[in-house]
MOPAC internal coordinates of N, CA, C and O (Angstrom, degrees):
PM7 1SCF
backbone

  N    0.0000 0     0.00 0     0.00 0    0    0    0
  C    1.4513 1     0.00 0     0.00 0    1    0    0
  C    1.5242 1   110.11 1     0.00 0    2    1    0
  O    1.2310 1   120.35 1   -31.70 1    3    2    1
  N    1.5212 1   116.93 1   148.30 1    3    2    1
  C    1.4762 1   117.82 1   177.14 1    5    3    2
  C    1.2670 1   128.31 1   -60.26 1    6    5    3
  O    1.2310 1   122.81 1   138.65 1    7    6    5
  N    2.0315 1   112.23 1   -41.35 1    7    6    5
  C    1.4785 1   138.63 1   137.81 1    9    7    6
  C    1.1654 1   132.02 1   -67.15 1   10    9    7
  O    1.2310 1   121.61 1   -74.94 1   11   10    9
  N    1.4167 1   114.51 1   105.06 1   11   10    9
  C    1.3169 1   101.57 1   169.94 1   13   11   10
  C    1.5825 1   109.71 1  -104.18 1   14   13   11
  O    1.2310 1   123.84 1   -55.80 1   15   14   13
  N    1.1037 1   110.25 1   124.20 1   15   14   13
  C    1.5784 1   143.83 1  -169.71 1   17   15   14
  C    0.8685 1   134.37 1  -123.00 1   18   17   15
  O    1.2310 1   110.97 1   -59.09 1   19   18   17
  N    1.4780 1   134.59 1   120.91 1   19   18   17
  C    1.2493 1   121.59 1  -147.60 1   21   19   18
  C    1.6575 1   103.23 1   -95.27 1   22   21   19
  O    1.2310 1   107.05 1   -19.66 1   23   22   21
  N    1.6643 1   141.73 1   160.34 1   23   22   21
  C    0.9286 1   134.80 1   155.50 1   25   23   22
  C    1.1244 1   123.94 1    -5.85 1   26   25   23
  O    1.2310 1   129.00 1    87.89 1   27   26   25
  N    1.3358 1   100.26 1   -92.11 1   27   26   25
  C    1.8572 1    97.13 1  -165.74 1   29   27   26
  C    1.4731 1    94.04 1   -65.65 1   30   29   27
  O    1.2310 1    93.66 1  -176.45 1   31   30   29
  N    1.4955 1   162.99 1     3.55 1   31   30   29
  C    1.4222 1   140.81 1   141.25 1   33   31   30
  C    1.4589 1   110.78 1   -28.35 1   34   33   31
  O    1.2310 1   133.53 1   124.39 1   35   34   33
  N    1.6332 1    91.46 1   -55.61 1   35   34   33
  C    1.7551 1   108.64 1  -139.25 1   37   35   34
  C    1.6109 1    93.87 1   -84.01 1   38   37   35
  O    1.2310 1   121.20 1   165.87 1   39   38   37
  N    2.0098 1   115.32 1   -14.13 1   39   38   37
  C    1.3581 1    97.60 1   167.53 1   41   39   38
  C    1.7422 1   126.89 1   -89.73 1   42   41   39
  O    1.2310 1   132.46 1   170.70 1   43   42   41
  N    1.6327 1    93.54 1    -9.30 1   43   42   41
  C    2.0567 1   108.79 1   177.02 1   45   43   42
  C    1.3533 1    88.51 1   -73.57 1   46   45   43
  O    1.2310 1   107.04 1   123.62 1   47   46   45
  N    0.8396 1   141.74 1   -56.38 1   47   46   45
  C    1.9495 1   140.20 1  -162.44 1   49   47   46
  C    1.2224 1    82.09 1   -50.75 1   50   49   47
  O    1.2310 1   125.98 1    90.42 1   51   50   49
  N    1.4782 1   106.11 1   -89.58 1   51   50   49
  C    1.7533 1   116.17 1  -172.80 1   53   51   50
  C    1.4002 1   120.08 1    -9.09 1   54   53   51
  O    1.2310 1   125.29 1   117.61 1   55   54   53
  N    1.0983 1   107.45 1   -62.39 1   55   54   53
  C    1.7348 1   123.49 1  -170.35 1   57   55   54
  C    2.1288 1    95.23 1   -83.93 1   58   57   55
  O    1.2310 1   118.03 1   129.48 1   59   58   57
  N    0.7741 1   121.36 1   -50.52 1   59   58   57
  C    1.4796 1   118.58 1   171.88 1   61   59   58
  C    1.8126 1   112.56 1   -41.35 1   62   61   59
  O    1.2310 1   122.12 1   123.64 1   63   62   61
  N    1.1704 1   113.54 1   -56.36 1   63   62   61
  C    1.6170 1   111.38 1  -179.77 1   65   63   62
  C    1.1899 1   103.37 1   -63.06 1   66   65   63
  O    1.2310 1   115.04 1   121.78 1   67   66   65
  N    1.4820 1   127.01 1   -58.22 1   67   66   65
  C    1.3667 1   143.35 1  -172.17 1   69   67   66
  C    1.5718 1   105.61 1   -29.80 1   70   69   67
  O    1.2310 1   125.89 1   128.43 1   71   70   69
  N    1.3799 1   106.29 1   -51.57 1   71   70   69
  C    1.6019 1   114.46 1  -159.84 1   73   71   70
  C    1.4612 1    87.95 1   -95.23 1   74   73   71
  O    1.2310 1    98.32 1   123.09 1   75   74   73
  N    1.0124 1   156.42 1   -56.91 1   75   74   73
  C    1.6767 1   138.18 1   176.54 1   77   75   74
  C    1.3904 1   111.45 1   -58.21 1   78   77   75
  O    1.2310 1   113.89 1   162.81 1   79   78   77
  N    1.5221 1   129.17 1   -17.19 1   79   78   77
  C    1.2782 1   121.05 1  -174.47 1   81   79   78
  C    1.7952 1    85.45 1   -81.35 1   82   81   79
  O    1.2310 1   121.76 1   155.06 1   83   82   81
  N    0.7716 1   114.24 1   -24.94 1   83   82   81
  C    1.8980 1   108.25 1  -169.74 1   85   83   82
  C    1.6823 1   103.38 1   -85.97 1   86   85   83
  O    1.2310 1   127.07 1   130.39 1   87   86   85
  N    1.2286 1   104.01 1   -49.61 1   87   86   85
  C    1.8022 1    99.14 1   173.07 1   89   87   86
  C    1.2541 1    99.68 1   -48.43 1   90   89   87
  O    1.2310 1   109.11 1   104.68 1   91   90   89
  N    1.5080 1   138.01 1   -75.32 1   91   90   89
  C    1.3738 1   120.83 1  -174.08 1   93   91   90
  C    1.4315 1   106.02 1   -29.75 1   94   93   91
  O    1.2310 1   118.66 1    95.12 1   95   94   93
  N    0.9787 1   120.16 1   -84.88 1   95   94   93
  C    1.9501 1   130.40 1  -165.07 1   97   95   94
  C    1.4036 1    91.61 1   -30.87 1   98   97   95
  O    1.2310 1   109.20 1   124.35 1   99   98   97
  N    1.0314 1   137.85 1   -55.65 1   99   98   97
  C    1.5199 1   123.66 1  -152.64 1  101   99   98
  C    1.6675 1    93.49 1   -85.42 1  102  101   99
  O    1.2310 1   114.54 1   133.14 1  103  102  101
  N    1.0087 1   127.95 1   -46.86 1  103  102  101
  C    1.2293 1   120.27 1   173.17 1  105  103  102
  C    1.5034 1   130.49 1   -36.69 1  106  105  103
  O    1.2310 1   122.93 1   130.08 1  107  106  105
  N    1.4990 1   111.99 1   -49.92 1  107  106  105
  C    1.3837 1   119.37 1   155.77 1  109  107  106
  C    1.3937 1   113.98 1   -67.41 1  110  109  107
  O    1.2310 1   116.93 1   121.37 1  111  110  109
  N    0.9806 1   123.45 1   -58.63 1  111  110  109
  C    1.8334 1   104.74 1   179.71 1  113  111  110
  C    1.1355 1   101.31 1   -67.36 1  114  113  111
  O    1.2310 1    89.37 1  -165.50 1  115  114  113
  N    1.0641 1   167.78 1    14.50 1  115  114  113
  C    1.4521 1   147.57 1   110.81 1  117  115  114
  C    1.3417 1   132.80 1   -49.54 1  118  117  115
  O    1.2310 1   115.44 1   159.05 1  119  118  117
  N    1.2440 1   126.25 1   -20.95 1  119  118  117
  C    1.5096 1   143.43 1   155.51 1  121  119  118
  C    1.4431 1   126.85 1   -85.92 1  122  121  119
  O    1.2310 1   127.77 1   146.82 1  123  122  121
  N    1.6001 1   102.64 1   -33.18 1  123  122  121
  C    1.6752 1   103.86 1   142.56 1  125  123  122
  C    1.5310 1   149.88 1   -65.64 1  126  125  123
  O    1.2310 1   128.50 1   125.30 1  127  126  125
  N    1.3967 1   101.24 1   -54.70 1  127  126  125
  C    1.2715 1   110.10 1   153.24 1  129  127  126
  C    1.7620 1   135.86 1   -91.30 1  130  129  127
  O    1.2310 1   122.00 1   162.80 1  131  130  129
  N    1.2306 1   113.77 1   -17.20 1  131  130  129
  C    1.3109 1   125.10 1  -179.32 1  133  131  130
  C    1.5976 1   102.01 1   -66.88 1  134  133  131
  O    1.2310 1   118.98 1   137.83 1  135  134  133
  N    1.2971 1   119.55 1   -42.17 1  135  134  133
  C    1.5470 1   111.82 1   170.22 1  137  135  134
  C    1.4428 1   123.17 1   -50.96 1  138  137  135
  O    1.2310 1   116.92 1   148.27 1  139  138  137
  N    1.3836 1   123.46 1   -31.73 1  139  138  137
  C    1.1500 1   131.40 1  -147.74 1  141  139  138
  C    1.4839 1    94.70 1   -90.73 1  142  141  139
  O    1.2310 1   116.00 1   158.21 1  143  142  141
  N    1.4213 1   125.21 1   -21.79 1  143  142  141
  C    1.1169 1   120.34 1  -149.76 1  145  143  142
  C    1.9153 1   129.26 1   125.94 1  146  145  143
  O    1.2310 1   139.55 1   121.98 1  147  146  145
  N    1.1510 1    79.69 1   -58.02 1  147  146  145
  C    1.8123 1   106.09 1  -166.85 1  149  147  146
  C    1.7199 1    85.86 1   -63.64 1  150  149  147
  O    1.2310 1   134.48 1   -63.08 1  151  150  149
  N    2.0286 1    89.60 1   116.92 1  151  150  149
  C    1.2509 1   111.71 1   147.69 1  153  151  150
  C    1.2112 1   135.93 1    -3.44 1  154  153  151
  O    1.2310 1    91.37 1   -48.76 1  155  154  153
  N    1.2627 1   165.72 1   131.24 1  155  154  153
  C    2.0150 1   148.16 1   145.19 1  157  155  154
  C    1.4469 1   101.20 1  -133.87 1  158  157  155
  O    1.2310 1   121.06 1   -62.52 1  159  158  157
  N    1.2221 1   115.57 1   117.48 1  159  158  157
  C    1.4540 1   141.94 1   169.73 1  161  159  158
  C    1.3951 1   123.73 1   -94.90 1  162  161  159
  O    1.2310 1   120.10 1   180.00 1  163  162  161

């Protein structure tokens, strides 16, 4: 491999994108639907 990285690196990265790839998402469906009205929990 080009990185060598240890486990738990390669599981903080892992879990690091994971959770900003989801802040985005909620961010847009909150500007999509949050205008409209409709609830988001």
């Amino acid at each position: 491999e080009a990185m060598r990285c240890t486990e738990e690196d390669k599981t903080s990265l892992g879990s690091y994108m994971l959770r900003e790839e989801a802040n985005h998402w909620w961010k847009n469906a909150r500007q999509r639907l949050g205008a409209g009205g409709v609830v988001i929990t």
